[in-house]
N, C-alpha and C positions, 0 to 999 in steps of 0.2 A: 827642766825647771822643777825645786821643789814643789810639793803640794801646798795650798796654803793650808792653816791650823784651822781648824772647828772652831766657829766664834764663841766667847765665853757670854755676852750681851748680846742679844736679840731683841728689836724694835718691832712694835707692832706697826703692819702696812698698812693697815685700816678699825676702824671700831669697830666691835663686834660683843656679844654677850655670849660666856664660855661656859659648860659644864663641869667643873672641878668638884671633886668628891662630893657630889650632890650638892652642891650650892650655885645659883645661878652668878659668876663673876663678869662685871661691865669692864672691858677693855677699850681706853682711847687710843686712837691712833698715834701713836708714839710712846704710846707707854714700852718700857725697859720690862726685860725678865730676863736669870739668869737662863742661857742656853739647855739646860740639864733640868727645867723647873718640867713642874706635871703640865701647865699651862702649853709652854712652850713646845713639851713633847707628843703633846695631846693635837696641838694644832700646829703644827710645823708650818703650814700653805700662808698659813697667816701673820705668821712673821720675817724680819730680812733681821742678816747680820748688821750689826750699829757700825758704822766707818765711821773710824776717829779723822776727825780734821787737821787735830794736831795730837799727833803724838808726843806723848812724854820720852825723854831718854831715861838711861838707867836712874834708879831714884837712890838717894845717895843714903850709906845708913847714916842714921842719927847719931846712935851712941855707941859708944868706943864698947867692943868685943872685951870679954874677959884677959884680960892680962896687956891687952891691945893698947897702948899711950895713942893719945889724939893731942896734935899741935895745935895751938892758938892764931 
């Protein structure tokens, strides 16, 4: 079975107050950070990956590519 990927969002499992570059930062429990943030990598223990409930499928492009016609 593949492995799965490294979550990109990370949810805080609990409140907590963090030390980031010298400033004391207040985390709620469910506060979001990206997986790769100083926050994040600093406290690992104290966050989980975010599970999507619903996942989106491919998102469709918008606008027509260079030389690309789009139908109506």
């Amino acid at each position: 079975m593949p492995k799965a990927p490294a979550p990109l969002i990370v949810q805080a499992a609990t409140a907590f107050i963090a030390r980031v570059d010298g400033q004391d930062v207040p985390v709620k429990k469910g506060d979001l950070a990206d997986a790769d943030s100083a926050i994040a990598k600093k406290y690992p223990s104290l966050f989980v990956p975010v599970a999507v409930r619903f996942a989106g499928g491919r998102v469709e492009q918008a606008t027509a590519a260079p030389g690309e016609k789009r139908g109506a």
